[in-house]
N, C-alpha and C positions, 0 to 999 in steps of 0.2 A: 588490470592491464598487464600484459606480458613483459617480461625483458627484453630489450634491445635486441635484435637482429646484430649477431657478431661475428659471422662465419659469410659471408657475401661472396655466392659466383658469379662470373659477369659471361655472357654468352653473345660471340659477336656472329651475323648473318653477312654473308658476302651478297649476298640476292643476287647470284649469277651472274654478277658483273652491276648489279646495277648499283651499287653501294661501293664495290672493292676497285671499280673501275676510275672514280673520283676521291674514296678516303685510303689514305694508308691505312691499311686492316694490322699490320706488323707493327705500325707505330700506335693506332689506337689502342692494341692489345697489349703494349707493353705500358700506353697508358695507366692502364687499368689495372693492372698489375700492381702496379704501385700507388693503388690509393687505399687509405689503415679501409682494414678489416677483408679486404678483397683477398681470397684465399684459392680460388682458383677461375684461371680465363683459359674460355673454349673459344676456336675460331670454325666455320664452317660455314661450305658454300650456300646449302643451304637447311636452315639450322629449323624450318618450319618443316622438312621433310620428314618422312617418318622413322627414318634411319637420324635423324635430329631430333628430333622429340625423346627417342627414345634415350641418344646421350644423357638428354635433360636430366629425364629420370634416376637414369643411374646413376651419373654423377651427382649429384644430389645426395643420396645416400652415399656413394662410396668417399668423397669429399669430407662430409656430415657438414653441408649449409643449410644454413636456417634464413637464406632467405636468395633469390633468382633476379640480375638484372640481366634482361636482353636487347642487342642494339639490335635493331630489325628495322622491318617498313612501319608502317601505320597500326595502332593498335586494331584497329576496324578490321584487319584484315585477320589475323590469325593468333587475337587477343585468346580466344575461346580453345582454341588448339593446346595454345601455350598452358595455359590454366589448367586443363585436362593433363596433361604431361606433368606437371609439377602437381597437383591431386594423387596422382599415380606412387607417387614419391612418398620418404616417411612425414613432409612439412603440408602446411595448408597450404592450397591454392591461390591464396589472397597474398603470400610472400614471394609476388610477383611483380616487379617493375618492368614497364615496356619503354625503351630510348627509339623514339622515331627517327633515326641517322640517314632513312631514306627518304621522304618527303620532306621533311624538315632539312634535310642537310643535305646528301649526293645530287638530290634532283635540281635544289632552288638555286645549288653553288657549283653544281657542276662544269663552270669553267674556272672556278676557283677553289681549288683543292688544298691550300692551307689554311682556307675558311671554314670550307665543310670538313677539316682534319679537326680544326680547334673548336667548331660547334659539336662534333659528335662529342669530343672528351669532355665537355662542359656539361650535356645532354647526361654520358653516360656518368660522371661526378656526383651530379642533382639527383640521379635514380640513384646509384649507391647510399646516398644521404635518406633518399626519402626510406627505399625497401627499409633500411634498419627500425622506423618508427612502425612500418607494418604492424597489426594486432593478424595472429589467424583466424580471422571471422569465422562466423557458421551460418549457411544459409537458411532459413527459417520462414516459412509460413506466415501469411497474416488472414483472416478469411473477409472477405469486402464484401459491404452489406448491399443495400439496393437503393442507396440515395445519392443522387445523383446531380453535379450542377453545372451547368451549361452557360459559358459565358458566353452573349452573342445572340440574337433571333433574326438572322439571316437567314437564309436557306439550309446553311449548312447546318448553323443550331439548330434550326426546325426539324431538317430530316432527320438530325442524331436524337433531338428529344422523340420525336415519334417512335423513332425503331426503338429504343431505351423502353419510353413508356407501353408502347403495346407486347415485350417480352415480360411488365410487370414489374420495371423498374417504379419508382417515386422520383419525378425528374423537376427542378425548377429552372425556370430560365431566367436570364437575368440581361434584360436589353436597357442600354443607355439613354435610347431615344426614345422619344413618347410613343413611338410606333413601330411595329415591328414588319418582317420582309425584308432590310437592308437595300442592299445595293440591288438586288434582283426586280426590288418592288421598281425601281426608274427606269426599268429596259422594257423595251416592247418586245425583243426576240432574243431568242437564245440562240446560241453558237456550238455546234455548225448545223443544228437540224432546221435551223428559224421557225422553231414552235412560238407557241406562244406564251411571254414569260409572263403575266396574269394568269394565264389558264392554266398552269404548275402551280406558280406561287399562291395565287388566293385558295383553293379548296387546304393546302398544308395549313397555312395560316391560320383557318377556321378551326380547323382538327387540332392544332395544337392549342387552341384557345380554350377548348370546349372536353377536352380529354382526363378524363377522371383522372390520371395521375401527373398531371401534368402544372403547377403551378407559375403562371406568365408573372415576371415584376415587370413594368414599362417607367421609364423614365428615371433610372433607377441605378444607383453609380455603387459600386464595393470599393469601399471606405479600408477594407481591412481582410487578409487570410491567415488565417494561422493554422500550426498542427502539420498531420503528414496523412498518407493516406491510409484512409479506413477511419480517419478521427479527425476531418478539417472544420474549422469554424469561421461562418463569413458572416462578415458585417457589411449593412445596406444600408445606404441612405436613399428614400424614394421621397422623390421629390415631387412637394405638391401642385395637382395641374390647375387648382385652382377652379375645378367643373367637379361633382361629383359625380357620382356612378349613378344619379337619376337622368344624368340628360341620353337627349334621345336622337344629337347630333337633327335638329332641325334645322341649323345653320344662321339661326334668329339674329345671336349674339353677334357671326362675324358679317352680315349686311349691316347691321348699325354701326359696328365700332368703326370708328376715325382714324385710327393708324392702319398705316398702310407701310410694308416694309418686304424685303426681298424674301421669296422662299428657299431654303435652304434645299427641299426637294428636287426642284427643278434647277438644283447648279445657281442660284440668285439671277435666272432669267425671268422668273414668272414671279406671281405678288403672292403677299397674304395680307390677313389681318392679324391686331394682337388679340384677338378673338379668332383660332384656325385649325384648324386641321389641314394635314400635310396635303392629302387625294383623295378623288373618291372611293377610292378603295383600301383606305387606312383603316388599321386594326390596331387597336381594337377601334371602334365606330367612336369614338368621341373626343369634343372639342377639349382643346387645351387652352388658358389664357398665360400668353408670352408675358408675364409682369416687368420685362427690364424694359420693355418699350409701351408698355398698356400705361396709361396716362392717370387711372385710377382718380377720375374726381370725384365729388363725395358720395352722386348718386348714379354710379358710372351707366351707361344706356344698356350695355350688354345684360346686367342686372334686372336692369326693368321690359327687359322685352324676352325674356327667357320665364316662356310657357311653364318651365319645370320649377322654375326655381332652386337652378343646379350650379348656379355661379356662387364661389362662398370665398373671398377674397382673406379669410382667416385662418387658411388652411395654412399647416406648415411642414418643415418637413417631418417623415417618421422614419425609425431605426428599429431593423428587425436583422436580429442574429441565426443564419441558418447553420444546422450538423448535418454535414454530407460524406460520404465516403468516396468520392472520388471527384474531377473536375473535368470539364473539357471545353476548351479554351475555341471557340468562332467568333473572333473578333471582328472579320473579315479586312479589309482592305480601304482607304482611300487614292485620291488622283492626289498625284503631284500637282505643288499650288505652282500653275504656270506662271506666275506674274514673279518668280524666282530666277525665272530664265529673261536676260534682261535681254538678248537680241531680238525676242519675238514681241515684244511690245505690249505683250500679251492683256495689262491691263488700261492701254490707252489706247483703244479702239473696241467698239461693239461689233466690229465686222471681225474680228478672233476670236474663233471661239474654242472651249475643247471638246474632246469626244463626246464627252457628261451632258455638257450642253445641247450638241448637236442631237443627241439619242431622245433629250427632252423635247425639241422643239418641231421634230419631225413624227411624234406620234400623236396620234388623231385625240388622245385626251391628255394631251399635253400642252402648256401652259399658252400655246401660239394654236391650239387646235388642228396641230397637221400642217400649218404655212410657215414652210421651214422660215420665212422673212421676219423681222422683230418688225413691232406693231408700229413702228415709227420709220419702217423702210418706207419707200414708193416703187424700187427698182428692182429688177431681179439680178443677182449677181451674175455678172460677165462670164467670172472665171471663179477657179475655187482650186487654191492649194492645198495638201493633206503632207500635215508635215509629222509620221510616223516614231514613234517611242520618242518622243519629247524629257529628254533629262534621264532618259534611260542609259546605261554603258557610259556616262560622262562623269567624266574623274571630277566635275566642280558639284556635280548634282546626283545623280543615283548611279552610281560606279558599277 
């Protein structure tokens, strides 16, 4: 490890008024004058120009600092400027602290300017402190190999493992749910062309099932990451469906079985069995049995009425550790649970429903077959409110 940074320039930005017009630039810079090791304070309007940059540079050497704090805007904006300016220099580019005085301070206190005065000298304190521990790095190479892991088999996962695997990548996916498709798989139409969202999603679906490089886990939770990239190692736990890979999705097992419980697919409007699969067009093609609600007596029906002899109630879970060189995370999205929002009533009435629902129960192989009404209506609704971003923008719920 190197020694201490012990020579510290501090360089303040006036950002053309938009910083010097709220902080004392005279008072911060004499701030900073005075804190151990700070050796020399530059002020300028503006200190990202190239007639600044090039200060940078020189003072640096004519100085001899061994390490740059600059009170400026946001490092996003002209971090990479800055860095190339001090490179230039005889010190590395990494004995670089950026004090954001302008977003963080002139803009947020801008009617309060002995706040944003004693934020920036706090700001620019904490960089002085920090640049001294600076190492001058060196940037370096790693070469990434061609494995690949995809959390997620929504569309998004889907379309990233296809285009991945057909350049020749080796790609696993790694989906939670027994089934993969996501959120995609519950919509009849896409937005804004109203294609049809089956006639995208299933042929991807198949393709990523059936694709030589392409390994699908379903049901299937990471337990565990480690490493960095080019070296990660993950742990799975796939958890058993309790069917094996002989069945043939007859649907034998879930006409007999006796439980009957909410599907999670269609929003808990439509049924299942603990013998189910999700829709008819769930991938991969096979039954799962739900064991926290399947009743399991000793010679359960779904057993004896399955042609394959694919129900094995002894299964349990398995752990398998994959090495991949990089990750990409499609987790995708759920609905806010409206029964949070206590003005809408949301879960003491059947006549509320949410979006999720409504998209369920108005397509023609959806759990009401196309009649937007639940199966226990008799009337057609009169009227119908739509009450838009529900808990969205709200300081108590999605701010």
């Amino acid at each position: 490890m190197s020694s201490q940074a012990a020579r510290i320039g501090v360089f303040l930005c006036h950002c053309g008024g938009n910083i010097s017009e709220v902080i004392d630039m005279h008072r911060l810079a004499s701030f900073a004058q005075g804190l151990v090791d700070v050796v020399h304070v530059r002020s300028h309007e503006n200190i990202c120009s190239q007639e600044g940059q090039q200060q940078i540079t020189e003072e640096i050497g004519k100085f001899g600092l061994d390490g740059v704090v600059i009170g400026c805007c946001s490092p996003h904006f002209h971090e990479r400027e800055f860095r190339e300016a001090v490179r230039k220099s005889p010190i590395s580019p990494y004995q670089l602290e950026i004090a954001n005085i302008r977003e963080q301070g002139s803009w947020v206190h801008y009617d309060e300017p002995e706040n944003a005065l004693a934020k920036a000298q706090a700001q620019i304190a904490g960089k002085v402190e920090k640049v001294k521990l600076n190492e001058p790095l060196e940037p370096f190479s790693v070469p990434i190999g061609d494995t690949v892991l995809v959390i997620g088999a929504g569309i998004a996962g889907i379309q990233a493992a296809l285009d991945l695997a057909d350049t020749g990548f080796q790609v696993y996916v790694v989906e939670k749910q027994p089934y993969i498709g996501g959120r995609m798989g519950q919509l009849g139409r896409t937005f804004p062309t109203l294609d049809c969202a089956p006639c995208i999603l299933d042929p991807k679906m198949s393709d990523v099932m059936s694709h030589e490089n392409i390994t699908v886990y379903t049901y299937t939770e990471i337990t565990s990451i480690s490493g960095f990239i080019t070296d990660y190692e993950v742990d799975l736990r796939i958890k058993p469906r309790y069917v094996t890979d002989t069945c043939t999705a007859c649907g034998e097992c879930s006409k007999i079985c006796p439980v009957e419980t909410e599907n999670e697919f269609d929003f808990e409007i439509g049924t299942r069995n603990a013998a189910y699969i999700t829709h008819p067009e769930a991938v991969p093609k096979k039954y799962l049995i739900d064991i926290e609600r399947c009743l399991q007596p000793p010679r359960p029906p779904c057993q004896r009425v399955c042609p394959v002899d694919a129900i094995d109630f002894t299964m349990e879970d398995q752990q398998e550790t994959l090495h991949v060189d990089t990750i990409i995370v499609a987790t995708g999205f759920d609905l806010y649970d409206m029964g949070k929002i206590e003005e809408y009533h949301y879960s003491e009435s059947d006549n509320i429903l949410h979006a999720g629902q409504v998209e369920r129960m108005i397509l023609g192989t959806g759990p009401t077959e196309g009649n937007i009404l639940r199966p226990s209506d008799h009337e057609l609704p009169r009227s119908v409110a739509w009450i838009l971003c529900s808990g969205s923008r709200d300081e108590h719920h999605k701010e």
